[in-house]
C-alpha positions as CSV (number, residue, x, y, z in Angstrom):
1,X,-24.9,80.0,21.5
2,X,-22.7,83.3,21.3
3,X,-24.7,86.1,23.6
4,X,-23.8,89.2,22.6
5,X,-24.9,92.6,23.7
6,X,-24.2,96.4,23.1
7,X,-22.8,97.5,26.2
8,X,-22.8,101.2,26.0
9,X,-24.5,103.9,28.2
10,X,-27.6,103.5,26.8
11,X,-28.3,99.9,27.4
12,X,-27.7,100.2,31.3
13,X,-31.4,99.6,32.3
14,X,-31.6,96.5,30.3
15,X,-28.2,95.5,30.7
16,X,-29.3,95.0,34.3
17,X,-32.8,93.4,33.6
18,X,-30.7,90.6,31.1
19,X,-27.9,90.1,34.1
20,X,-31.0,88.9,36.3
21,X,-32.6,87.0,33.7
22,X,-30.3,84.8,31.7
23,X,-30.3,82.0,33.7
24,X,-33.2,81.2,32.0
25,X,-32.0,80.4,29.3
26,X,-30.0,77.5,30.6
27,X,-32.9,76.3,32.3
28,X,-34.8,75.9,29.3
29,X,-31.6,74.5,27.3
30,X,-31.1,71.9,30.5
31,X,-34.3,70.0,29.5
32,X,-33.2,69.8,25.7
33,X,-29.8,68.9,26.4
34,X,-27.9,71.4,27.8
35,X,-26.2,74.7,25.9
36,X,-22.7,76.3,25.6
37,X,-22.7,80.2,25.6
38,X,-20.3,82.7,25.2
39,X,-20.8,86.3,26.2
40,X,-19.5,89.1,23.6
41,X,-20.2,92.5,24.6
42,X,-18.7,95.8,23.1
43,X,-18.6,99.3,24.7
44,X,-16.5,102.8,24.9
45,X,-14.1,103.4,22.7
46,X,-13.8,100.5,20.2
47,X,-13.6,97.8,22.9
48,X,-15.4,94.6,22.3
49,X,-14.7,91.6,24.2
50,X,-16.0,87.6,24.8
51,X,-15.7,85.0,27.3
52,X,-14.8,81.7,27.4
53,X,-17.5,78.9,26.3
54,X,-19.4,78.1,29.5
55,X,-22.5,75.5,30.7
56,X,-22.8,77.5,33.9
57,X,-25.3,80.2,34.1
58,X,-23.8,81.3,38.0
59,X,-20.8,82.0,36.1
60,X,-22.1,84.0,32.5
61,X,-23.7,86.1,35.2
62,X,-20.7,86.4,37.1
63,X,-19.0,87.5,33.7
64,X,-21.9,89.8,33.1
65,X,-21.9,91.6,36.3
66,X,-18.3,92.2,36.2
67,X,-18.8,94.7,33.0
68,X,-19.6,98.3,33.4
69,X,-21.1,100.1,31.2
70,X,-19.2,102.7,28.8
71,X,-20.5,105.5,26.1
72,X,-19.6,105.0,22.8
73,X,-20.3,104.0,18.9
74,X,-22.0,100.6,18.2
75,X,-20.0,97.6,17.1
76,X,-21.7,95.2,15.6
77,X,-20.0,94.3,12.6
78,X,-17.3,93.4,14.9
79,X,-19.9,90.9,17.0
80,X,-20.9,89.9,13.5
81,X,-17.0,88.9,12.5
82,X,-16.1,87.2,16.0
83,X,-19.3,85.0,15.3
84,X,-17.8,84.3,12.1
85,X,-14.2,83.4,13.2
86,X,-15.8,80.9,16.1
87,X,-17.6,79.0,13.3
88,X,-14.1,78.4,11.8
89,X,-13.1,76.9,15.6
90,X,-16.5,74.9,16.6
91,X,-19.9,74.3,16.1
92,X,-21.9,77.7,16.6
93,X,-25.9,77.1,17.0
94,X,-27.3,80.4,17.1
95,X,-25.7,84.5,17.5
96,X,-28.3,86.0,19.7
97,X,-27.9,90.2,19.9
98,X,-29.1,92.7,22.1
99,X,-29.2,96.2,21.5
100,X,-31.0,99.4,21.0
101,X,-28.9,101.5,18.3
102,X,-26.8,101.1,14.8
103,X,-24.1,103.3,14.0
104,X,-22.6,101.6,11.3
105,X,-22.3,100.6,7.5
106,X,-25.5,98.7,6.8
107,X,-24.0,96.8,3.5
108,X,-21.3,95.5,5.7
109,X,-23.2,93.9,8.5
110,X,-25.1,92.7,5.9
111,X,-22.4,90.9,4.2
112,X,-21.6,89.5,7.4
113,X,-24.9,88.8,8.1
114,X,-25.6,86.7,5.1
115,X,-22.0,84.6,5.5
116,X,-23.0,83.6,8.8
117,X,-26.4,82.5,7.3
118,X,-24.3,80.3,4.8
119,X,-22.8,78.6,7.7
120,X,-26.1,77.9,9.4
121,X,-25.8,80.4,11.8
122,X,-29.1,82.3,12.5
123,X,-29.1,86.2,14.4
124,X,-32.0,86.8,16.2
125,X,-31.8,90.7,16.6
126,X,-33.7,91.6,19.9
127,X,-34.3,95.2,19.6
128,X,-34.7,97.4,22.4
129,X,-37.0,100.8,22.0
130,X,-37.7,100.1,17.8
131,X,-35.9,103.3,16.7
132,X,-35.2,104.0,13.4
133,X,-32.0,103.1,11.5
134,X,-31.6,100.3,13.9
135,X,-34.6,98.5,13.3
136,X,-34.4,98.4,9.3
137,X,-30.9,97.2,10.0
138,X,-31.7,94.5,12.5
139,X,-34.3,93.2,10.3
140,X,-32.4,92.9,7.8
141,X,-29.2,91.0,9.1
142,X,-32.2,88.5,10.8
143,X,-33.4,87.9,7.4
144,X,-30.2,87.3,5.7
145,X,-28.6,84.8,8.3
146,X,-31.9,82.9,8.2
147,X,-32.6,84.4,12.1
148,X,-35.3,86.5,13.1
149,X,-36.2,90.0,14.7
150,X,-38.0,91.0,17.7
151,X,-38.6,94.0,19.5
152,X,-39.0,94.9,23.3
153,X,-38.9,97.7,25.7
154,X,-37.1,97.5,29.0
155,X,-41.0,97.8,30.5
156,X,-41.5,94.2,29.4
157,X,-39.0,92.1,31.2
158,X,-40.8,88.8,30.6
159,X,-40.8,89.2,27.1
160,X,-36.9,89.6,27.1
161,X,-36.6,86.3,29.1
162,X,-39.5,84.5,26.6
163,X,-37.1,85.7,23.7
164,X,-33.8,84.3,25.3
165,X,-35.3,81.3,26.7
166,X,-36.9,80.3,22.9
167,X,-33.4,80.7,21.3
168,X,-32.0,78.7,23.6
169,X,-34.5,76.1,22.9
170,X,-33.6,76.1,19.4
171,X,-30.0,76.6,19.9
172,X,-30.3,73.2,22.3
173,X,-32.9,71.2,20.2
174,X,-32.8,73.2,16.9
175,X,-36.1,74.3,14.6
176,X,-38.7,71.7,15.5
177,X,-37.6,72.7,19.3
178,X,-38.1,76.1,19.2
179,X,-41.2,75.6,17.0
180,X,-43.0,73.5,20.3
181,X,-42.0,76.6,22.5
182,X,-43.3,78.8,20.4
183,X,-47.0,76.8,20.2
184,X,-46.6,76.6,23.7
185,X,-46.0,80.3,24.7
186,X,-47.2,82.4,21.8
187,X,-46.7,86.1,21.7
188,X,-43.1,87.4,20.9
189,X,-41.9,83.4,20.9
190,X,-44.6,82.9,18.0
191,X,-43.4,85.6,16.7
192,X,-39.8,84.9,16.3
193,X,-41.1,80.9,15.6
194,X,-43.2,82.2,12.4
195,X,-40.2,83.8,11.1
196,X,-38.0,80.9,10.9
197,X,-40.5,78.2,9.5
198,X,-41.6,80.6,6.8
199,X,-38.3,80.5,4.9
């Protein structure tokens, strides 16, 4: 699973709520298996940067909480890309992004979009606020890499950690996975659930 978040100014008070929260995701993914992740983030001035692969969540927060926070554009084409070049290296289950803005060329996330979709490589886009271009845009790179879209505000902290703890279900155990979680917790996991098994 490649974990990837905008890391500008704008995100701070949800960068912090994900920092406390993503261990959950391996505890889900520890009782279907287990789960790799990389963290990607991007901020400032065109910097975007990943991790190593890791199984430990101590340590992805460890990686988290060492990254401030910088203004600048949105990159996601560039998250979109690395996704794409680590598919060439290894197995990639799932892109998960978080993020509240796009500043960018909609056609060509798009066309990245849709190539990771041909490698089996779903994007759930979890959007934070709903704003306008971004959501249009998110919803469309879900749809084309076979992924799906969900919104939250930083209000709602538990529905962030339902989100990231149902994609790591499926990233762990795959559709039917993430189809049980989503019978068993409803709401925004439903939501993102319905999406997939309607295509």
């Amino acid at each position: 699973l490649i974990f990837a978040m905008d890391a500008t100014a704008s995100r701070g008070p949800t960068w912090d709520m994900a920092m406390s929260i993503q261990a959950d995701m391996f505890t889900e993914a520890s009782a279907l298996g287990g789960l790799e992740v990389q963290l990607v983030y991007y901020r400032g001035l065109m910097e975007c940067r990943s991790s190593g692969w890791t199984r430990d969540g101590p340590e992805l927060g460890r990686l988290m909480g060492k990254v401030g926070l910088l203004a600048g554009r949105t990159q996601i084409e560039r998250i979109l890309k690395h996704a794409l070049k680590e598919t060439g290296m290894g197995v990639v289950n799932a892109l998960v992004f978080i993020g509240d803005a796009m500043e960018e060329n909609v056609d060509l996330l798009a066309d990245a979009a849709g190539q990771l979709g041909l490698r089996g490589v779903p994007v759930f886009m979890f959007h934070e606020g709903g704003g306008e271009p971004a959501a249009s845009a998110f919803k469309h790179i879900a749809k084309v890499s076979g992924g799906a879209y969900c919104l939250f505000d930083v209000s709602s902290p538990g529905a962030l950690r339902a989100l990231l703890r149902a994609v790591a279900a499926f990233a762990a155990g795959g559709a039917r996975a993430l189809e049980d979680y989503g019978r068993k917790h409803g709401g925004h996991v439903q939501q993102i659930s319905d999406q997939m098994t309607r295509r």
